[in-house]
C-alpha positions as CSV (number, residue, x, y, z in Angstrom):
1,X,6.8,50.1,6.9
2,X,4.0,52.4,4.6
3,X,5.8,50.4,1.5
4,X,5.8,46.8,2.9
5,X,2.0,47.6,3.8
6,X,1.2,48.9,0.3
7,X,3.2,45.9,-1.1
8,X,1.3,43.3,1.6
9,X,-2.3,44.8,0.5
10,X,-1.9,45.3,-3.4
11,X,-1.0,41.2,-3.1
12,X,-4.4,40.3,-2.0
13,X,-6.2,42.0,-5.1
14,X,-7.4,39.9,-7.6
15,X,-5.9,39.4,-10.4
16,X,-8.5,40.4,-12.3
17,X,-8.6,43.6,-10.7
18,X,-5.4,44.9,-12.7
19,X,-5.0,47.1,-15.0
20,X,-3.8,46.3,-18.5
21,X,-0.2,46.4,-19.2
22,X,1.4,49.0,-21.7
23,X,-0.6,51.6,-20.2
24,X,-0.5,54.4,-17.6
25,X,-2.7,54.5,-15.0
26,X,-3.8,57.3,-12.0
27,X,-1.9,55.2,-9.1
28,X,1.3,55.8,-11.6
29,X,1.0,59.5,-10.2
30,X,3.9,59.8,-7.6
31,X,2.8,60.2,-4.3
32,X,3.2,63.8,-2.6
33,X,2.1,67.6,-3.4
34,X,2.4,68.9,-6.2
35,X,5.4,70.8,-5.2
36,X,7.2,67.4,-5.4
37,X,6.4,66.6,-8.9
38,X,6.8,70.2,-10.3
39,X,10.3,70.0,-8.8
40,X,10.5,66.1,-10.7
41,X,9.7,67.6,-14.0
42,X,12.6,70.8,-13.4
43,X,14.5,67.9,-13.3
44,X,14.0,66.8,-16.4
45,X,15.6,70.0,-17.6
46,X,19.1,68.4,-16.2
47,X,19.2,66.0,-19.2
48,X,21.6,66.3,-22.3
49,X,18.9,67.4,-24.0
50,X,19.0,70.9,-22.3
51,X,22.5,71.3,-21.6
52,X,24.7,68.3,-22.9
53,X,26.5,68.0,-27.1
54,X,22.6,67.4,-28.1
55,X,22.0,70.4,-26.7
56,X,24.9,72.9,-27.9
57,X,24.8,70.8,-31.5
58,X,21.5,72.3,-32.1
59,X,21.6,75.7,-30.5
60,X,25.2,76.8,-31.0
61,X,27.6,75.0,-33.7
62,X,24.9,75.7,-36.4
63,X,25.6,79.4,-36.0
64,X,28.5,81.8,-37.2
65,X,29.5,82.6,-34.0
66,X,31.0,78.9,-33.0
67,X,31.8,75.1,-34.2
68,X,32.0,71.7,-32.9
69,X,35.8,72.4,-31.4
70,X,38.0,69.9,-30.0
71,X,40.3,68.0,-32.5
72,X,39.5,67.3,-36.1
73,X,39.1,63.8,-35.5
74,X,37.1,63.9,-32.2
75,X,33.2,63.5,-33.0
76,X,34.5,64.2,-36.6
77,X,31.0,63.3,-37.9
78,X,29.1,65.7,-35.2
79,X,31.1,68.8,-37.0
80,X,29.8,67.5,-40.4
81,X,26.4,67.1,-39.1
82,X,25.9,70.5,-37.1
83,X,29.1,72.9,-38.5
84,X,28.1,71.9,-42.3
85,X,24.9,71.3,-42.1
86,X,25.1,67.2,-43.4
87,X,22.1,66.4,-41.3
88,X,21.0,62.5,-41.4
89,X,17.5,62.0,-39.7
90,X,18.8,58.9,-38.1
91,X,21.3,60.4,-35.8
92,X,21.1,60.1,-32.6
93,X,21.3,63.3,-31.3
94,X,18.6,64.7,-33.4
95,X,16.8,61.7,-31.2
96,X,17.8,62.4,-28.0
97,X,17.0,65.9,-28.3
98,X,13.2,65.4,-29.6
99,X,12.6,62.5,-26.9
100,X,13.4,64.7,-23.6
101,X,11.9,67.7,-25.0
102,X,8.3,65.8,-25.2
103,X,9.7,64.0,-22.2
104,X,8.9,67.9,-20.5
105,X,6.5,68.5,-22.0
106,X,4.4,64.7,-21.4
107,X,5.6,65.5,-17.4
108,X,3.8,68.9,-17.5
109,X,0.3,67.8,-19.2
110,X,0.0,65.1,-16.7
111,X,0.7,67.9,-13.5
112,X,-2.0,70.0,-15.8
113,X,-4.3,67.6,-16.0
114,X,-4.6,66.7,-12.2
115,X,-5.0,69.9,-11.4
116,X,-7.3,70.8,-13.4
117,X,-9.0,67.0,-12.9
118,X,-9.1,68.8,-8.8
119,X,-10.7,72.0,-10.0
120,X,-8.1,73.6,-6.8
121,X,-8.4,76.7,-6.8
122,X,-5.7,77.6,-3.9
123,X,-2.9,79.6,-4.5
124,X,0.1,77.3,-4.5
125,X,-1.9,74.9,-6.4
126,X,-2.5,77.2,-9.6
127,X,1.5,78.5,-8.9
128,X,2.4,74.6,-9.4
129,X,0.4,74.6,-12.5
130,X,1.6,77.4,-13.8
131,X,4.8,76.1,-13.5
132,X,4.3,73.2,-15.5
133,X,2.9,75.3,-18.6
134,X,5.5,77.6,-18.5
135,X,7.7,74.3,-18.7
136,X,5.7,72.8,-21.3
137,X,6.1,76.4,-23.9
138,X,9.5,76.7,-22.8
139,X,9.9,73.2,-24.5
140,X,7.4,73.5,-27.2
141,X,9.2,76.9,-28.1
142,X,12.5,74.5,-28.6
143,X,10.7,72.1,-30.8
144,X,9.0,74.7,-32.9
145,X,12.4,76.3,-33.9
146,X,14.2,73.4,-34.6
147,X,11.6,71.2,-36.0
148,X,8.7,73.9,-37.4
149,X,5.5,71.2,-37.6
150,X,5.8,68.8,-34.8
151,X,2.5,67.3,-32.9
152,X,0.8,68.4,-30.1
153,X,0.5,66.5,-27.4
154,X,-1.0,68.8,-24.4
155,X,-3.1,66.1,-22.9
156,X,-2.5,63.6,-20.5
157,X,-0.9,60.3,-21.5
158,X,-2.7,57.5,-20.4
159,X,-2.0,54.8,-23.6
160,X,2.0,55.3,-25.3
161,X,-0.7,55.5,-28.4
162,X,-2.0,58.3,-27.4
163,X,0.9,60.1,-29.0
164,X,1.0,59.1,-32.1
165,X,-0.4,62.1,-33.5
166,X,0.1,64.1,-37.1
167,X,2.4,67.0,-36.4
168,X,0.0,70.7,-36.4
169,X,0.3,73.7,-38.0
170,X,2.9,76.3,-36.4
171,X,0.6,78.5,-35.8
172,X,-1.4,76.1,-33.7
173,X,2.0,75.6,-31.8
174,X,2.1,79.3,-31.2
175,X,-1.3,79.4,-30.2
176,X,-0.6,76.6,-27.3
177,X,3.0,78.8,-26.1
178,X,0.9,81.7,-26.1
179,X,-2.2,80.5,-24.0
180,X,0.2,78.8,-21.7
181,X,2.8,81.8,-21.2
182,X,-0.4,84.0,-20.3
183,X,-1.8,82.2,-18.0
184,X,1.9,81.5,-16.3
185,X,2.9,85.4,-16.4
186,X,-0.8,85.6,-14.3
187,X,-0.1,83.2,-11.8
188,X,3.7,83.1,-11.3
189,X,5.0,85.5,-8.4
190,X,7.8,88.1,-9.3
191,X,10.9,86.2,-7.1
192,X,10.7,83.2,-4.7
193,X,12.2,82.9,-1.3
194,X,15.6,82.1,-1.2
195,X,15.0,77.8,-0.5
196,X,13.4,78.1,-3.8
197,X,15.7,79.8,-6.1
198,X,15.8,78.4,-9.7
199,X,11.9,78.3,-9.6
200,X,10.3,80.0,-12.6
201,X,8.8,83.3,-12.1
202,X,6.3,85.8,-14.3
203,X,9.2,87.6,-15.2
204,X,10.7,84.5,-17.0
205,X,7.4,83.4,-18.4
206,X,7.4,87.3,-20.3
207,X,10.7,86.7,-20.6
208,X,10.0,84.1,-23.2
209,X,6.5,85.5,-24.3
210,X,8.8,88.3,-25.5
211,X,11.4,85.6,-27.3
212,X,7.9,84.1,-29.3
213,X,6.6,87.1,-30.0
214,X,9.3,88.0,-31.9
215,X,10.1,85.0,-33.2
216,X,7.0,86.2,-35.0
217,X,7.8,89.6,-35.4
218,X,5.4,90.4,-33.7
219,X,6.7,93.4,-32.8
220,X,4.1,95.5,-31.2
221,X,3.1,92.0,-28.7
222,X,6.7,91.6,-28.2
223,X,7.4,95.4,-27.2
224,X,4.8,95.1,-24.6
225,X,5.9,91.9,-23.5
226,X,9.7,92.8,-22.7
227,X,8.6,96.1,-21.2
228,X,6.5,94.2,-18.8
229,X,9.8,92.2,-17.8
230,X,11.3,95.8,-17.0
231,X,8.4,97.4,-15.3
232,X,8.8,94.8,-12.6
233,X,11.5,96.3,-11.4
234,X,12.9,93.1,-10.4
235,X,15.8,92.8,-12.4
236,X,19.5,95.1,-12.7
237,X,22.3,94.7,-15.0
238,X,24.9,93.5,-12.5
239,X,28.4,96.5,-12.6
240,X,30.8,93.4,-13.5
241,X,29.8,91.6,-16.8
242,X,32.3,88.6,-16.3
243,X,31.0,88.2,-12.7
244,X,27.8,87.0,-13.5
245,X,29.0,83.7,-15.4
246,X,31.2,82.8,-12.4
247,X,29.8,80.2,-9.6
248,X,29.3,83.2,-7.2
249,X,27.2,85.2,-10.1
250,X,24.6,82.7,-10.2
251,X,20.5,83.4,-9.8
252,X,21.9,87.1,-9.4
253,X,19.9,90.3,-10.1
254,X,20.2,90.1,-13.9
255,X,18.9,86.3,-14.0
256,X,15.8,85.5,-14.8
257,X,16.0,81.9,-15.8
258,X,18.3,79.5,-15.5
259,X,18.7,75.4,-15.1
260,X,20.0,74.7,-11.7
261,X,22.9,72.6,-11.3
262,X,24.6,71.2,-7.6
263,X,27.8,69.1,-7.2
264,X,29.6,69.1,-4.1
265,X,31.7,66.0,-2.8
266,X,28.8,64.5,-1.0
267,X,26.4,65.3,-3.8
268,X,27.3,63.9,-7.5
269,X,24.0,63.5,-9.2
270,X,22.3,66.9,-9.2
271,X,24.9,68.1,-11.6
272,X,24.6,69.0,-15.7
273,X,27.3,68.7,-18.8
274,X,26.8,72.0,-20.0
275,X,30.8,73.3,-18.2
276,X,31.9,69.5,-19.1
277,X,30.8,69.2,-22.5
278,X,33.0,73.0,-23.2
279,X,35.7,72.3,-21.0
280,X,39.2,73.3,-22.3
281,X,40.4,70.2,-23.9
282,X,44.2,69.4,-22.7
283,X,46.3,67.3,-20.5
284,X,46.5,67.1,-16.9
285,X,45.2,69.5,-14.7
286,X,43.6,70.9,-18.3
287,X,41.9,68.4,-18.6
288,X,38.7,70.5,-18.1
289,X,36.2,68.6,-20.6
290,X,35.5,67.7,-23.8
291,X,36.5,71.2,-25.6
292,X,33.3,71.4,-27.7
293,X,31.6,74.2,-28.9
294,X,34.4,76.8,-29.2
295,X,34.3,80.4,-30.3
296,X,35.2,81.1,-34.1
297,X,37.8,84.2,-35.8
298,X,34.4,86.0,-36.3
299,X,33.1,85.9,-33.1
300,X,36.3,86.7,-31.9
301,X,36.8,89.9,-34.1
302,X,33.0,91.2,-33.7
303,X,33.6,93.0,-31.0
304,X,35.0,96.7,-31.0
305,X,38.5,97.6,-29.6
306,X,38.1,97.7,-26.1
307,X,35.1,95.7,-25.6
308,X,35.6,94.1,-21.9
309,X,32.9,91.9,-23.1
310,X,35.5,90.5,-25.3
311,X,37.7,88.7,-22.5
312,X,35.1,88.0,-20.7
313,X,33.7,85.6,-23.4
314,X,37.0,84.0,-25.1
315,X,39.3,82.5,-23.4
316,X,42.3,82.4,-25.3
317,X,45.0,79.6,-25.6
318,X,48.9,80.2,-24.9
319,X,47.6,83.0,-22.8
320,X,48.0,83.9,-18.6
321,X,43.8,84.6,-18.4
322,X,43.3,87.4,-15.6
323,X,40.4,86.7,-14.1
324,X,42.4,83.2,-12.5
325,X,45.9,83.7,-13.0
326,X,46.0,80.9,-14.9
327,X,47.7,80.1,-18.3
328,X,46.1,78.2,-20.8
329,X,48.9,75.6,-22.8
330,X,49.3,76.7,-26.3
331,X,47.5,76.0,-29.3
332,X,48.4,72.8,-30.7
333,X,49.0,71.7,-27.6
334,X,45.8,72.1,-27.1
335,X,43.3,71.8,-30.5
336,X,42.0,75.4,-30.4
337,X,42.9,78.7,-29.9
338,X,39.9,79.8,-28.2
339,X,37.3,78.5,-25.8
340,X,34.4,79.8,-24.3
341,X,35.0,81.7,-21.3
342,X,31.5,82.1,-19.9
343,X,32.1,78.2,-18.4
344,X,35.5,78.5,-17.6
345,X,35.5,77.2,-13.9
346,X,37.6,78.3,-11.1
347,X,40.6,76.4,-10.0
348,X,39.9,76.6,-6.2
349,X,35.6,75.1,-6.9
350,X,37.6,72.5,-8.9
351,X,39.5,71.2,-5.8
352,X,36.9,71.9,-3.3
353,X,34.0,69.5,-5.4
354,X,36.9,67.0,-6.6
355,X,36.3,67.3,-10.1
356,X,37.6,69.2,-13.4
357,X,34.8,69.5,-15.1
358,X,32.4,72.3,-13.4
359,X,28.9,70.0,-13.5
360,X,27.6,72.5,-10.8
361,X,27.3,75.3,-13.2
362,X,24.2,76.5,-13.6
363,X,23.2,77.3,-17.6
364,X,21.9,80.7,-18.2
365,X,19.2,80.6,-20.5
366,X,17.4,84.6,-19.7
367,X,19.2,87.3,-18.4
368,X,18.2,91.1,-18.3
369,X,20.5,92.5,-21.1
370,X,18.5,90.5,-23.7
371,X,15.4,91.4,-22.5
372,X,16.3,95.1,-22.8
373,X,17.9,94.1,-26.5
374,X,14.5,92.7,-27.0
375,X,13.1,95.6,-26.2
376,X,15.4,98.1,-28.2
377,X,15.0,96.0,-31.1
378,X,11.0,95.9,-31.0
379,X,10.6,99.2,-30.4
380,X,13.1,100.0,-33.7
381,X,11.2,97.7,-36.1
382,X,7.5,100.2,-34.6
383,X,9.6,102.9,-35.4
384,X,8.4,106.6,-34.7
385,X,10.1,109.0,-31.9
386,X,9.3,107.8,-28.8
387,X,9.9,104.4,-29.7
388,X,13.2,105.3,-31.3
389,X,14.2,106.8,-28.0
390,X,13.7,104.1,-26.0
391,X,15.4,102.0,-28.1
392,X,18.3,104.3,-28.3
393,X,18.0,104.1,-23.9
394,X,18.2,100.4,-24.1
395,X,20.7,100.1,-26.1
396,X,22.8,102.4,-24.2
397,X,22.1,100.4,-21.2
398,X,23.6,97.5,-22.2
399,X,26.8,99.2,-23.8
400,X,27.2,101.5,-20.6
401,X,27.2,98.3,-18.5
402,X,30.0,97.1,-20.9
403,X,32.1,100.1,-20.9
404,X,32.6,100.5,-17.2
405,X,34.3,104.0,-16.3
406,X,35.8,103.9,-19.5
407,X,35.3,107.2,-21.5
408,X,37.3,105.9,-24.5
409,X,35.4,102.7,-25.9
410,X,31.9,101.6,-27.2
411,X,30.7,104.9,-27.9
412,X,27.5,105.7,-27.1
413,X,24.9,105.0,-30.5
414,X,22.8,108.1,-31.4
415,X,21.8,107.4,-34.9
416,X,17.5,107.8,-35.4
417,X,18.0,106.0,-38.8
418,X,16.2,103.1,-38.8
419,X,18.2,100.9,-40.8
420,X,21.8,101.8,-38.8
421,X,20.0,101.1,-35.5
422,X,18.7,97.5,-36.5
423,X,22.5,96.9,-37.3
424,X,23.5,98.8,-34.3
425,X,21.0,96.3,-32.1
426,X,21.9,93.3,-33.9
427,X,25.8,93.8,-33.5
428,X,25.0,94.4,-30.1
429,X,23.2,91.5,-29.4
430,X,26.0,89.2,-31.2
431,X,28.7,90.6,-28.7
432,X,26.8,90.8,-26.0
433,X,25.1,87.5,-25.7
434,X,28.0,85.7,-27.5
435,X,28.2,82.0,-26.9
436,X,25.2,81.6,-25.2
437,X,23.2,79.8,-28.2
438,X,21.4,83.1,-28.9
439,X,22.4,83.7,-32.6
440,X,21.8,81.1,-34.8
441,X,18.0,81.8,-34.0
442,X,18.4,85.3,-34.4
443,X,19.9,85.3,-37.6
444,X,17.4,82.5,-38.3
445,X,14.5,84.8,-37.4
446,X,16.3,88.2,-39.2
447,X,16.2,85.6,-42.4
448,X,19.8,86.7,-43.0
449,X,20.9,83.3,-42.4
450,X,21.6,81.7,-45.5
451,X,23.8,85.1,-46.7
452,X,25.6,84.7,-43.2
453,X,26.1,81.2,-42.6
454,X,27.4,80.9,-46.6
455,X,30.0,84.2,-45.6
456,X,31.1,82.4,-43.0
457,X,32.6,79.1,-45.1
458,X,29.1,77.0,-44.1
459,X,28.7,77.0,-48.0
460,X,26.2,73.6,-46.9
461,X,23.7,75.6,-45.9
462,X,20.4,76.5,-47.6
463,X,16.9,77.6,-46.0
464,X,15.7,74.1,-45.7
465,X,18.6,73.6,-42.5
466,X,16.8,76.2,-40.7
467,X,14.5,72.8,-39.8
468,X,16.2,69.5,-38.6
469,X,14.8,66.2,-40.0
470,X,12.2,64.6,-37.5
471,X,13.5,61.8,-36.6
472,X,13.4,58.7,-38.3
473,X,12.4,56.3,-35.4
474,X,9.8,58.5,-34.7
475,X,8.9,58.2,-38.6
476,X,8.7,54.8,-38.3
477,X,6.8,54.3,-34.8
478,X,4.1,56.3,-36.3
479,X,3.4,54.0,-39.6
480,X,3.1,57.1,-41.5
481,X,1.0,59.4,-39.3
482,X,4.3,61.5,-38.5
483,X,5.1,62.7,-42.3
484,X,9.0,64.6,-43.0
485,X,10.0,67.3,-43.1
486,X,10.4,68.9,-46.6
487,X,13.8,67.8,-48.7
488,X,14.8,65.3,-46.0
């Protein structure tokens, strides 16, 4: 009845009275709190973009650590664009992953702006906004890595023109994350109630002030940033590593941020591609996805004998897995010999939500053991005794967690040299956060990337893949405001 009457009365306005097409006006707004259209924009974090091949393309198959997957000839010209580095900066994908990244960020300025256009001062007001601008430098950080120069748009949109902008410095990119995490970090509470798990929370937003800070290296900023996340107290490294990439391990007490995902029979929409898109690729009732974005032989053999973490992240074909029962078919029956474990889904979710292909798991994107890895590494790079200690206690953390009860494997690390402990941290990190689209920015960052990438057969690469291309439509919208990147 509300709708027919807004329908019924909008009709008697003039026609002069409208407002010009092709742009966005204030009654665009949806209607509701701000609640509602916070929780619109988290959805635009369900998109490919975030989670789908665009996704995993960017973040994962550039690194050492994994490659396209699947058969030779499936997406064939996806592994020569991401696995050897043969960029072209009118693909698709490239496009797709720009366009709902500022999609995120376009949702957030305009939740900004109206609060701030309101000058509210109330509690869950501010909360809201700080929402959005965590949002908005959790995408920006994205963009900043993949792209270096790109423009900033942190204004509302009111004219599409508005956005045609020169891309800024990445400094001044920095500048905007860092303003916007602060602010978040002040205003966001430590945990939500649980109706409104998968919110973001301050420990999140230093989550990733730590992640830009030493992007930077930044080390001291970064240090203080990541110890912050641990002084809340709010956060444990869970007794069963595997468990916490299982449906039941979700939002548990070593999460701090991930994208929410739902499918049950009676819901289908609310799901993502992340399980789908890495499925096991096979036949039948393997038939679990795509089989994209599998672990490589180095991955594989990083970790030391023993290491649980090991068959908790590979799963491995022609083999009975333990943690199901189940055995995978053989390689070539199946086009690799190893898959990523950390989205394997369980048999019994896959007959209770009628599907194979596990689009109600959530995607991790912070947990607790890289903060502390953060941390550890940070303090290394200060250097001096107390920091070296702490690092050393961080470290150990996360390796004690690994090891279990066992007394036999992943010796404790006690070196104080500072050069062993960096490799120490960084080998650490590689096991540890394996497959989850961690390393090719750290390597990136450590500027060992070209030495690694080259070791690892992706002869392609040289420092200017670091950066993709911007994309070309977006070249071409712009009639030359938006200039290249360099070499493309």
């Amino acid at each position: 009845m509300l709708a027919a009457l807004l329908v019924i009365s909008s009709c008697k306005k003039n026609f002069l009275d409208r407002q010009p097409l092709g742009r966005f006006i204030d009654t665009d707004i949806p209607a509701g709190s701000f609640d509602g259209r916070i929780f619109a924009t988290y959805s635009l974090l369900r998109h490919n973009g975030f989670n789908g091949r665009d996704y995993t393309s960017i973040h994962s198959f550039r690194s050492d650590e994994a490659e396209k997957g699947s058969s030779i000839v499936d997406g064939s010209e996806w592994a020569d664009m991401y696995d050897d580095f043969g960029y072209i900066k009118t693909n698709g994908s490239i496009q797709t992953y720009w366009t709902e990244h500022y999609a995120l960020i376009i949702a957030a300025n305009a939740i900004i702006s109206d609060i701030d256009s309101l000058q509210a001062t109330d509690a869950p007001t501010l909360i809201n906004k700080a929402e959005a601008k965590f949002l908005r430098a959790f995408s920006y950080f994205d963009m900043v890595r993949s792209f270096g120069q790109v423009p900033k748009i942190d204004f509302k949109i009111t004219d599409a023109a508005q956005v045609n902008k020169p891309k800024a410095a990445v400094n001044e990119i920095f500048a905007l994350i860092d303003a916007d995490l602060q602010e978040a970090a002040a205003m966001l509470p430590p945990t939500w109630n649980a109706q409104y798990i998968g919110r973001t929370t301050k420990g999140a937003a230093m989550t990733l002030q730590a992640k830009a800070y030493l992007w930077r290296k930044n080390w001291s900023a970064a240090l203080s940033a990541a110890k912050g996340v641990i002084a809340l107290n709010r956060y444990s490294l869970v007794s069963s590593y595997v468990s916490q990439f299982r449906d039941e391990g979700e939002n548990g007490p070593e999460s701090i941020f991930e994208i929410q995902a739902v499918r049950t029979i009676s819901i289908t929409n609310l799901g993502i591609e992340y399980a789908n898109q890495q499925g096991v690729r096979g036949a039948g009732s393997w038939d679990l996805g795509w089989g994209w974005n599998t672990p490589t032989d180095l991955l594989v053999n990083e970790f030391e004998a023993g290491d649980p973490r090991k068959g908790a992240t590979i799963l491995f074909s022609g083999q009975t897995d333990p943690l199901y029962g189940e055995t995978v078919p053989p390689f070539p029956t199946v086009p690799r010999l190893y898959w990523n474990k950390k989205v394997y889904t369980n048999p019994a979710d896959r007959v209770s939500k009628n599907s194979r292909f596990g689009q109600w798991m959530n995607h991790r994107i912070f947990r607790y053991a890289d903060v502390l890895l953060m941390a550890a590494e940070a303090a290394n790079e200060l250097g001096g005794a107390q920091n070296t200690t702490d690092a050393l206690a961080w470290l150990e953390l996360v390796r004690k967690r690994a090891r279990g009860s066992s007394t036999t494997i992943l010796p404790a690390v006690t070196t104080t040299d500072q050069a062993a402990l960096r490799t120490a941290i960084r080998h650490e990190r590689y096991v540890e956060l394996g497959m989850e689209e961690q390393r090719f920015y750290d390597i990136v960052r450590w500027e060992i990337d070209v030495a690694v990438l080259q070791a690892a057969g992706k002869t392609r690469y040289q420092i200017k893949h670091r950066l993709l291309p911007i994309p070309q439509v977006e070249i071409d919208k712009s009639g030359g405001v938006l200039i290249q990147n360099p070499d493309y």
